[in-house]
C-alpha positions in Angstrom: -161.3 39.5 64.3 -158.9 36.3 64.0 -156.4 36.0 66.0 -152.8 36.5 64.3 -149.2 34.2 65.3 -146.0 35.3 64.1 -144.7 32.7 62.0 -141.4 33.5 60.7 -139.3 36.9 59.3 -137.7 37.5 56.5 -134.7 39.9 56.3 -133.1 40.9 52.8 -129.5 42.1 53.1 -128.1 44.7 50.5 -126.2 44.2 47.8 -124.9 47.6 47.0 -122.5 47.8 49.4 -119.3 46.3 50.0 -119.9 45.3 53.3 -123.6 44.8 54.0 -123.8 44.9 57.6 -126.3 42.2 58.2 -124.6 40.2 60.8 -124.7 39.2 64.5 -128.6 41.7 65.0 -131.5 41.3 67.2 -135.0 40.8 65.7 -137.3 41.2 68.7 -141.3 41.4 69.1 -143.3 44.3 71.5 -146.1 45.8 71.9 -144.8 49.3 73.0 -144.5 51.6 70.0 -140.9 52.3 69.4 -141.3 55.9 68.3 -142.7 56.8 71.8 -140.7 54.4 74.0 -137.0 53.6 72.7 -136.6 50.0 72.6 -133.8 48.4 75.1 -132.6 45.2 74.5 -133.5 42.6 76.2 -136.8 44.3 77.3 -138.5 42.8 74.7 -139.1 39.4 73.7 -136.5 38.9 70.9 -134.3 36.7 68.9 -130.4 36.6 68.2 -129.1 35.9 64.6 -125.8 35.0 65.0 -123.4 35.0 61.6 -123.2 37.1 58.6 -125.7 36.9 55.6 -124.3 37.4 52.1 -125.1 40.5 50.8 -128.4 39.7 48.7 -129.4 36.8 50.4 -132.0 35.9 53.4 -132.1 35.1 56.4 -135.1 33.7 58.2 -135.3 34.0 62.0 -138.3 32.4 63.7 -139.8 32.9 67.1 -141.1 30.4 69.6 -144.3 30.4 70.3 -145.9 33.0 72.6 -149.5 33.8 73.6 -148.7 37.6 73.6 -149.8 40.1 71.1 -147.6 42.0 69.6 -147.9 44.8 67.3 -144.3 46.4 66.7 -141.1 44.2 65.1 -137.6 45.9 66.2 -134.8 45.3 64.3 -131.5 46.3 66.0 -127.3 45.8 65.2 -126.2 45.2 69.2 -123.5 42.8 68.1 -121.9 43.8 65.2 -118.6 45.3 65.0 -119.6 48.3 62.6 -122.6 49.0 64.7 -124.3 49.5 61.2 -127.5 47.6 59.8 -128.4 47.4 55.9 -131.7 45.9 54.8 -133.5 45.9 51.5 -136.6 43.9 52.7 -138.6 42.9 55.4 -140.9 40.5 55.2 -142.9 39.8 57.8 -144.7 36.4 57.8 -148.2 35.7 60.7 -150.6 32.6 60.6 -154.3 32.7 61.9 -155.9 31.0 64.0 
């Protein structure tokens, strides 16, 4: 089996909202699965987006690169003011090697 490397995610913000609530979230990376273990941040090898994204648009966050595996992508709001996420797509985007 070839080995996989996250390249780059995707995240879709809504646009039937008035305020989409895709601002300020954590994308991060782990191997635990989050329906047994509740993911806490900073426990996990993550990224901060920082800034809004217009309802509709994208917004691409990237990882550096690790030699881990991972097989779970966690998608939380810790720094928004609303404490509220909306997403209409997730696309998640892996390499081989």
């Amino acid at each position: 089996m070839a080995m996989l490397t996250l390249d780059n995610i995707i995240l879709v913000g809504c646009v039937v909202v008035a305020q989409a609530h895709l601002e300020n979230f954590v994308v991060g990376l782990t191997d635990e699965n989050p329906a047994v273990i509740p993911p806490v941040y900073k426990e996990y090898f993550h990224v901060q987006y920082k800034g809004n994204v217009t309802p509709g648009a994208t917004a691409k966050v990237s990882f550096p690169e690790s030699d881990h595996i991972f097989r779970y992508v966690i998608i939380q709001n810790k720094f928004n003011k609303l404490r509220a996420i909306c997403l209409a797509e997730i696309q998640v985007y892996v390499t081989g090697m």
